[in-house]
DOKE-114025 format. One line per 2 residues: number of its first residue (from 1); their letters; for each residue x, y, z of N, C-alpha, C, O. Coordinates in steps of 0.1 Angstrom, whole numbers. Example, Ala and Ser with C-alpha at 12.3 -4.5 7.8 and 13.67 -1.06 7.14 Angstrom:
2
1) as) 132 -57 78 123 -45 78 132 -33 78 142 -33 85  128 -22 71 137 -11 71 129 0 79 134 11 80
***
This chain:
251
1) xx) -65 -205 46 -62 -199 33 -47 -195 32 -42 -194 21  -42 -193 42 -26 -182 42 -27 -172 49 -36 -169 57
3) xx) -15 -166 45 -10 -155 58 -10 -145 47 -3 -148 37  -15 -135 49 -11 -120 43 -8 -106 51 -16 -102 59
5) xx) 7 -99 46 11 -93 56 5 -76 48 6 -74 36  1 -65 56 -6 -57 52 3 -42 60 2 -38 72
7) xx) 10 -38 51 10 -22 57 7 -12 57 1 -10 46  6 -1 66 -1 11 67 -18 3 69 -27 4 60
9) xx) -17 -1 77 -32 -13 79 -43 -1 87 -55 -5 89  -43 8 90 -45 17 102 -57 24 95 -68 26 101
11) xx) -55 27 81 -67 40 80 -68 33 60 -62 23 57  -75 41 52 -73 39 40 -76 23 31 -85 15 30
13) xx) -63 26 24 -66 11 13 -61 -3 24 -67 -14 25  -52 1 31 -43 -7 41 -53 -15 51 -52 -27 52
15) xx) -64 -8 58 -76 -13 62 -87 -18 57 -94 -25 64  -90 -15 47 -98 -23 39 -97 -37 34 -106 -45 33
17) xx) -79 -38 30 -72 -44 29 -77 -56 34 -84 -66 30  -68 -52 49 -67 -64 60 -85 -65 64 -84 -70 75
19) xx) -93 -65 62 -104 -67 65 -113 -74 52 -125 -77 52  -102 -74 39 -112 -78 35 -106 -94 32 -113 -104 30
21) xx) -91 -93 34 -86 -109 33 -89 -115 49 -84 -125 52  -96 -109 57 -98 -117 71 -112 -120 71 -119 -128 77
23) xx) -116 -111 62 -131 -118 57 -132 -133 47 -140 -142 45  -119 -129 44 -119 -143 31 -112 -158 35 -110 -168 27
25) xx) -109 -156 56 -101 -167 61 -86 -162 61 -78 -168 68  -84 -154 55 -64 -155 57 -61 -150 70 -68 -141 74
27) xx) -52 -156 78 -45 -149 88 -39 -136 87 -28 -137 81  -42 -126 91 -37 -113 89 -25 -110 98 -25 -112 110
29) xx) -14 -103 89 -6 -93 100 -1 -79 96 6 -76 87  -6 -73 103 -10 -59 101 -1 -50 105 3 -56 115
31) xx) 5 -40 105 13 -30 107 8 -17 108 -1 -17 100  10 -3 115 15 7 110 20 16 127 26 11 136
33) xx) 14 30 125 20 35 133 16 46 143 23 53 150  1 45 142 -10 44 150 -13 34 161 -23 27 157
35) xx) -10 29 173 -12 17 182 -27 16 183 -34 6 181  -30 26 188 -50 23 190 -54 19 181 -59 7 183
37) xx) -54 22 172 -61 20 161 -58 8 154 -67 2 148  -42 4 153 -37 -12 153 -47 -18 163 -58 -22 160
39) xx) -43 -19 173 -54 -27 184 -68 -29 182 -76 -38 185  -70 -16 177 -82 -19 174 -92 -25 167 -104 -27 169
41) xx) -83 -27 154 -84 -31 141 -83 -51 145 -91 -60 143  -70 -53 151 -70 -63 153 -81 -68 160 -87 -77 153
43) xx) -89 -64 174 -97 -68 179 -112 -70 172 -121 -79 175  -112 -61 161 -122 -66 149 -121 -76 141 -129 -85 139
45) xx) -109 -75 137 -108 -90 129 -107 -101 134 -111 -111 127  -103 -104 146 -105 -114 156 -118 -120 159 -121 -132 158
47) xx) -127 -109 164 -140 -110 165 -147 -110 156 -154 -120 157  -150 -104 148 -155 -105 133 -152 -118 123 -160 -124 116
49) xx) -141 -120 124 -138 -129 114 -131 -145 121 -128 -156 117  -129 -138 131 -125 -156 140 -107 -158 138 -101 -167 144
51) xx) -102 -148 129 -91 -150 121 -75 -148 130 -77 -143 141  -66 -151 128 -55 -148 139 -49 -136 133 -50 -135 121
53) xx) -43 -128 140 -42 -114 137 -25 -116 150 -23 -119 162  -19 -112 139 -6 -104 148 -2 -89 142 5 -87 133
55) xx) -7 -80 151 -4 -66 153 8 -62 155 13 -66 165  20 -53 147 31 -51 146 33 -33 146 30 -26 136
57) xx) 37 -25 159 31 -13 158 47 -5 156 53 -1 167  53 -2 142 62 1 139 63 12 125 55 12 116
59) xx) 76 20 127 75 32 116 84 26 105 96 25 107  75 21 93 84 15 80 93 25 77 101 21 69
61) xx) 95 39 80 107 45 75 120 47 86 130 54 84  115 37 98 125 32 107 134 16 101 130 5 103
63) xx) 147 20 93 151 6 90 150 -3 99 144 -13 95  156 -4 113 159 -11 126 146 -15 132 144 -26 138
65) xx) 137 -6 130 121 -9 142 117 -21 129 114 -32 132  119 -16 115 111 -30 106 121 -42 107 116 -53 105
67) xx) 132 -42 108 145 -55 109 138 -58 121 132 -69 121  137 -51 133 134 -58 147 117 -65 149 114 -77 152
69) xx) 109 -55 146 97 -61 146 96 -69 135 95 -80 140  96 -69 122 92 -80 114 99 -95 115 95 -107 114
71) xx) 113 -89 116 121 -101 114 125 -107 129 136 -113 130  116 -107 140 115 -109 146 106 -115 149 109 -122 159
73) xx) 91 -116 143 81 -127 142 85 -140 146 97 -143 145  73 -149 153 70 -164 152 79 -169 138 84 -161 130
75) xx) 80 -179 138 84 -187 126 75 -191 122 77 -194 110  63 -194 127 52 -194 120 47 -189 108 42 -195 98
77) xx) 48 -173 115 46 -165 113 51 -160 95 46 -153 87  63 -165 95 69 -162 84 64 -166 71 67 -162 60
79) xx) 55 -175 74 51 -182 60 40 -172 51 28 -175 47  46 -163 49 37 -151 39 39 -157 25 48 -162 18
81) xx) 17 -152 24 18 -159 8 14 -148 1 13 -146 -11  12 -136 14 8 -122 3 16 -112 10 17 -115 22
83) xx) 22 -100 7 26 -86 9 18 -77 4 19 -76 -8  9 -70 9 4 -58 5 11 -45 10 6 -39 20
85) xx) 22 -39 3 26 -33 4 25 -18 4 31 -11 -4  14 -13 13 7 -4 12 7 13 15 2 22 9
87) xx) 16 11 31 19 20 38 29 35 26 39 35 20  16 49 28 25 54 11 15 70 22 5 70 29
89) xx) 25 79 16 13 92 15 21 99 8 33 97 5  8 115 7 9 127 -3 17 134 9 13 131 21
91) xx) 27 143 8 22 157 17 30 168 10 41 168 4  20 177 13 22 190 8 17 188 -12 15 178 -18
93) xx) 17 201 -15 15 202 -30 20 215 -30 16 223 -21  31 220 -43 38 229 -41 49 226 -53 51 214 -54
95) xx) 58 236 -62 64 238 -67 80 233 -61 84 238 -51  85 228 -66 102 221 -62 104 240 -56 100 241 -44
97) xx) 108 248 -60 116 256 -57 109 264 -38 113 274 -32  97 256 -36 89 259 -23 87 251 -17 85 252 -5
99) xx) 87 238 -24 87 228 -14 94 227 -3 105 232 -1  86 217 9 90 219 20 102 201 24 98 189 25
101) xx) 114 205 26 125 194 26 116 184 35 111 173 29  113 187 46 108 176 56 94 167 49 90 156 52
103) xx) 86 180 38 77 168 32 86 157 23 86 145 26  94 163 13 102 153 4 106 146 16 96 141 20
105) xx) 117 143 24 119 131 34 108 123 38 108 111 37  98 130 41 84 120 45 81 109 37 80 97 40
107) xx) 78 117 24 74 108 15 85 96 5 81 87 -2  97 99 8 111 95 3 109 86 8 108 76 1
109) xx) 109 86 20 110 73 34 101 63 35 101 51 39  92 73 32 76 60 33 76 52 26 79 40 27
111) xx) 72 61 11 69 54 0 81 48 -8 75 39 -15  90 48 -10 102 43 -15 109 33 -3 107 21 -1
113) xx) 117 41 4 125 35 13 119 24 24 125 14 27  105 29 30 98 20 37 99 8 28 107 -1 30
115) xx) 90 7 20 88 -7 6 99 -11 8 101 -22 13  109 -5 4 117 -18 4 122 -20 19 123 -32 21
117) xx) 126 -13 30 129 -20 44 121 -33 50 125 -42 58  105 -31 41 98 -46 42 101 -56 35 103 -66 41
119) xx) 102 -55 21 102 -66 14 118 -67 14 123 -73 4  125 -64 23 138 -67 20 137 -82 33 143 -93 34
121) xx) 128 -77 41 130 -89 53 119 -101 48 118 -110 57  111 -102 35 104 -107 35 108 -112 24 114 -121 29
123) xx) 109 -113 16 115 -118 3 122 -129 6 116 -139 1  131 -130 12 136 -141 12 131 -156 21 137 -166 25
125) xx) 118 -152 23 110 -159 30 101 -165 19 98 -177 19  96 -157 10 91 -162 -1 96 -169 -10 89 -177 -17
127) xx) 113 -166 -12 120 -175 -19 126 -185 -15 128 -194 -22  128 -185 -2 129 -206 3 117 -213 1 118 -225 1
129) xx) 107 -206 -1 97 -215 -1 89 -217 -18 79 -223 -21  99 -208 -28 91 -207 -39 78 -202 -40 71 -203 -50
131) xx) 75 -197 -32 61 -194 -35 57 -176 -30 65 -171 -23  47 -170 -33 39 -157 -26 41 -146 -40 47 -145 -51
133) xx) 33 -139 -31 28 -125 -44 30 -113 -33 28 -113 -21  34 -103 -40 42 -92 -36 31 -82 -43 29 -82 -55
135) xx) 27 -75 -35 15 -65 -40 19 -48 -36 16 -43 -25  25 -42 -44 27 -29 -44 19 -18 -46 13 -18 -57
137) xx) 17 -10 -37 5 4 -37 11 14 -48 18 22 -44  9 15 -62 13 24 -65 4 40 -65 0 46 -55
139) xx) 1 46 -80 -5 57 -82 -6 60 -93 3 56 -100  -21 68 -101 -18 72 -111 -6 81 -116 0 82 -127
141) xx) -4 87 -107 11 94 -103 24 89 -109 33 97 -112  24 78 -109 33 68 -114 34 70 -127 45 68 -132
143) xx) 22 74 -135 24 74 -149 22 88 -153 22 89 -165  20 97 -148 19 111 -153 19 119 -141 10 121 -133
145) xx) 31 124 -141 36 138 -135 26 150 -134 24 156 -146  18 156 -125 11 168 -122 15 181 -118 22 179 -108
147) xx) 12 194 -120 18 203 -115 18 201 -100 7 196 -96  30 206 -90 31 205 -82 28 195 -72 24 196 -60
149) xx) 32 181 -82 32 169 -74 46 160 -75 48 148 -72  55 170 -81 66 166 -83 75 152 -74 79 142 -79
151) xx) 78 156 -59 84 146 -57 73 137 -51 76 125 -50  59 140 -47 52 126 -47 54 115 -61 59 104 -61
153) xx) 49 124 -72 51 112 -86 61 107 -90 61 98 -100  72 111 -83 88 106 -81 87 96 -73 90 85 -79
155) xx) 84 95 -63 86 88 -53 73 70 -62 75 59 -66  63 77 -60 53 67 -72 62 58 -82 64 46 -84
157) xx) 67 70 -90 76 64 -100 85 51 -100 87 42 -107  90 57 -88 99 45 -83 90 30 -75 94 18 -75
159) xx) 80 35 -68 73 24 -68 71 16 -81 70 4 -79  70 20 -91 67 14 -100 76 5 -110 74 -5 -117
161) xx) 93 16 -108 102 4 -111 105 -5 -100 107 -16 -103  105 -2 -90 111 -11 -83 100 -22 -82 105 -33 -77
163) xx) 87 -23 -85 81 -36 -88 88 -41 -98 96 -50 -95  88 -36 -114 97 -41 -119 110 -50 -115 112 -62 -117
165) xx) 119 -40 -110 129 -51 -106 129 -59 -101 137 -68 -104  118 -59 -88 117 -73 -80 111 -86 -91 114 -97 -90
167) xx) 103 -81 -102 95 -92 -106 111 -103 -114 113 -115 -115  119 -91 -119 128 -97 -123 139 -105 -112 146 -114 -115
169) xx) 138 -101 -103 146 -106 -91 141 -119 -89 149 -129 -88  127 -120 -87 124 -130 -82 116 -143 -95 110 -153 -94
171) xx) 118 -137 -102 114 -147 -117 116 -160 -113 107 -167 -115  127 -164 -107 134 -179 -110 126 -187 -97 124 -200 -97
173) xx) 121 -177 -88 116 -184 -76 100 -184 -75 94 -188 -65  95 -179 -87 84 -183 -87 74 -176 -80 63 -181 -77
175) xx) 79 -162 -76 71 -153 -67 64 -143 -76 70 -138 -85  49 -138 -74 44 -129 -86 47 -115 -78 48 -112 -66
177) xx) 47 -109 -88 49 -92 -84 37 -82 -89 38 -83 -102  28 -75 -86 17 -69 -89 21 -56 -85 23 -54 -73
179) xx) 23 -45 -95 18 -31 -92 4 -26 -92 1 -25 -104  -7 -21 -82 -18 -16 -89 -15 0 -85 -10 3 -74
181) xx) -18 8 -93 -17 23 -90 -33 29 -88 -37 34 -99  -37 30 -83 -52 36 -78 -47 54 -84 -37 61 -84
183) xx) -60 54 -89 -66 73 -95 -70 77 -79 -65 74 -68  -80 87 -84 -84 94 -71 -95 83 -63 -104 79 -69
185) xx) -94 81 -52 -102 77 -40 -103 83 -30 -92 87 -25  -114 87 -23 -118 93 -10 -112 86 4 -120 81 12
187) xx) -100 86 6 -95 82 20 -92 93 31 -100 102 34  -79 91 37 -72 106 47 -64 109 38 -59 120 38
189) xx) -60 100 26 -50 107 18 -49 122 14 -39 127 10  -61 128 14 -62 142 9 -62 150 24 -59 162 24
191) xx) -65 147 32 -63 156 49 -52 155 50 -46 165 54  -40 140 47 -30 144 48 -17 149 45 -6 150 51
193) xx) -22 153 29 -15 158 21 -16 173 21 -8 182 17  -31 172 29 -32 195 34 -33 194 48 -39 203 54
195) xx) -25 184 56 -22 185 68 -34 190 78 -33 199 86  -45 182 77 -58 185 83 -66 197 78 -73 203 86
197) xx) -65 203 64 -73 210 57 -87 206 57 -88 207 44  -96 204 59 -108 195 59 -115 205 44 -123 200 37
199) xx) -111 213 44 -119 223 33 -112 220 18 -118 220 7  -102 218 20 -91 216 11 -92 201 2 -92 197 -9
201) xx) -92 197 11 -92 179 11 -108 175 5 -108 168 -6  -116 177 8 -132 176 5 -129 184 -12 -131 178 -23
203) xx) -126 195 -13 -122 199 -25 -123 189 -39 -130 189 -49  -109 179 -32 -107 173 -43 -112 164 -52 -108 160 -63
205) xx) -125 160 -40 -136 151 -45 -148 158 -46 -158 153 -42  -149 168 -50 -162 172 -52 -162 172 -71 -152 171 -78
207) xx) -172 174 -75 -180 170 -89 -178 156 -98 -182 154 -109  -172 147 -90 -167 131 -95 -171 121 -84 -169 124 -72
209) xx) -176 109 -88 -173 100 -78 -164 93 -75 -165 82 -82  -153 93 -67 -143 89 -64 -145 75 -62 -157 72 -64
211) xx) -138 64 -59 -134 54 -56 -134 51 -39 -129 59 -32  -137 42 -35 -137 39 -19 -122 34 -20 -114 34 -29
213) xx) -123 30 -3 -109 23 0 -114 8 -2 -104 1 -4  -124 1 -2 -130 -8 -2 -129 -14 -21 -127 -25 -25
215) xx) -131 -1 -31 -132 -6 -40 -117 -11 -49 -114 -17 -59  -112 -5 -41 -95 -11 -44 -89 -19 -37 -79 -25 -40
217) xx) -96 -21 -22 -90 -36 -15 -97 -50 -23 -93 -61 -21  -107 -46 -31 -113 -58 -36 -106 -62 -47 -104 -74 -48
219) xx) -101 -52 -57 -95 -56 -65 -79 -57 -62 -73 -62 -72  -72 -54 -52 -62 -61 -44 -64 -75 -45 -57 -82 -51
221) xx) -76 -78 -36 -79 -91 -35 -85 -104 -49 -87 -116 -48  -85 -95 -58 -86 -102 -69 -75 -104 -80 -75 -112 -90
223) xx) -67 -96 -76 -53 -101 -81 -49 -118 -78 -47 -128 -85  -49 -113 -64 -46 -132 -58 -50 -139 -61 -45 -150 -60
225) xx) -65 -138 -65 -76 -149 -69 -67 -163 -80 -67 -175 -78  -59 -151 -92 -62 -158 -101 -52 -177 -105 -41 -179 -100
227) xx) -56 -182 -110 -44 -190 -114 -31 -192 -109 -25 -182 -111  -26 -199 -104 -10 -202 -99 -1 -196 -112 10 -192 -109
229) xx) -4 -196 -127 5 -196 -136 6 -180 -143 14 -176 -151  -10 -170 -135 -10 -165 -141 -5 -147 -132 -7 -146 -120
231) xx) -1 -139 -138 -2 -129 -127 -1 -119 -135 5 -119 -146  -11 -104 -128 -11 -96 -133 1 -85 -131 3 -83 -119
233) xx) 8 -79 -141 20 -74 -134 17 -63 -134 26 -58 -127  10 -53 -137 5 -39 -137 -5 -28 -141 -7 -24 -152
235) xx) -12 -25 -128 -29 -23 -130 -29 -10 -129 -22 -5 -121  -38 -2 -137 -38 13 -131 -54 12 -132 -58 8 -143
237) xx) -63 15 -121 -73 15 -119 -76 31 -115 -69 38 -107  -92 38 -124 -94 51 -118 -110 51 -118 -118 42 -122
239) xx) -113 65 -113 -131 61 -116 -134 68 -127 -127 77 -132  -144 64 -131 -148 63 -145 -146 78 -150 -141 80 -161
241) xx) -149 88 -141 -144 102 -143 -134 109 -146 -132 120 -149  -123 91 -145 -109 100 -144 -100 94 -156 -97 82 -157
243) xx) -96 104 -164 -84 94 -177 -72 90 -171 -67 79 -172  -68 100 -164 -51 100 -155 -52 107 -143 -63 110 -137
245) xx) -37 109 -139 -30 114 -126 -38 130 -132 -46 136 -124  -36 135 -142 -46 151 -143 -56 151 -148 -61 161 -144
247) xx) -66 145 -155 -80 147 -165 -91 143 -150 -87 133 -145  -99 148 -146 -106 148 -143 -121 155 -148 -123 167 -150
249) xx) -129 145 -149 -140 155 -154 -151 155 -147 -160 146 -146  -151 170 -138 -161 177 -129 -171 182 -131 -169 193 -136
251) x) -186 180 -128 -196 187 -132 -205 187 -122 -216 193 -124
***
């Protein structure tokens, strides 16, 4: 089928992800920043799905560890026809004038700065060859700002142009660019945004049915499905409970 390269592969949409294109035949290469749990993941997909798996155990908001491990791959290896560009978190929720500096860096780095330290070594691998799709994790976040989610929906935001710009970057070469922004889903996203709150985090899914990590790797995986001519450039997907980044309706 191809090679699809998946970050933040470890826990969430990122695992689901890589398990469900190794279910579909693609050779997977997986990243994050967890090793066990990389290894471990690979030895599933291996065994499960028969598929070849190269494990890459590196921090996307290290520029040099993603220059060295990625661009350091097989040559083989390079022939990516998919990017899921996934690796993203919440932390903290709190008002700008309380927020905590080390969460904004966290999230600065991951979700902005990481994305592009990958697709900066990758891109031009898709453009000698004319060909691949570039799949960005965004958020409902992206489209509507919430109290005290300030520099997360910033950081979203910019996920969101910066797909833009790539799509225009890469127009002439024939590469598709896909934002999907996922509403609320039940991952670690919410433990890690209250820093192992378990009381907190459970919270935010109670009176709605949330979305799995499974039910947005699928529709990841159906982006790619479609047509060579055709591509979807921007999806905001929520559960039925949910209008936006704020309306939720609990009962």
């Amino acid at each position: 089928m191809g090679i699809v390269l998946v970050t933040g592969a470890t826990a969430g949409f990122g695992e689901a992800c890589a398990i469900t294109f190794a279910s579909k035949g693609y050779d997977v290469i997986i990243t994050g920043r967890r090793k066990e749990r990389l290894e471990a993941l690979s030895t599933q997909l291996t065994q499960e799905y028969g598929t070849n798996v190269l494990a890459l155990n590196f921090d996307v908001r290290n520029e040099s560890e993603v220059a060295q491990a990625l661009g350091g791959i097989p040559e083989e290896w390079k022939a990516i026809d998919i990017l899921v560009n996934n690796a993203g978190l919440a932390a903290g929720l709190s008002s700008i004038e309380e927020g905590s500096i080390d969460d904004w860096d966290a999230m600065i780095d991951t979700n902005v700065k990481g994305l592009l330290y990958v697709s900066r070594v990758v891109m031009p691998w898709m453009r000698s060859r004319t060909t691949g799709h570039i799949i960005n994790i965004g958020s409902t976040a992206a489209k509507h700002v919430y109290a005290k989610g300030n520099v997360y929906c910033a950081t979203k935001a910019a996920v969101d142009a910066i797909s833009q710009g790539m799509r225009i970057d890469l127009l002439p070469y024939r590469v598709k660019v896909t934002a999907i922004h996922p509403g609320a889903a039940e991952t670690e996203f919410s433990m890690v945004r209250f820093k192992g709150d378990e009381d907190k985090a459970k919270a935010v899914y109670q009176g709605f049915i949330p979305m799995s990590a499974q039910d947005v790797a699928d529709i990841v995986y159906y982006v790619t499905t479609l047509p060579a001519h055709v591509c979807i450039n921007d999806l905001v997907v929520t559960p039925l409970q949910q209008a936006n980044a704020y309306y939720i309706d609990k009962n």
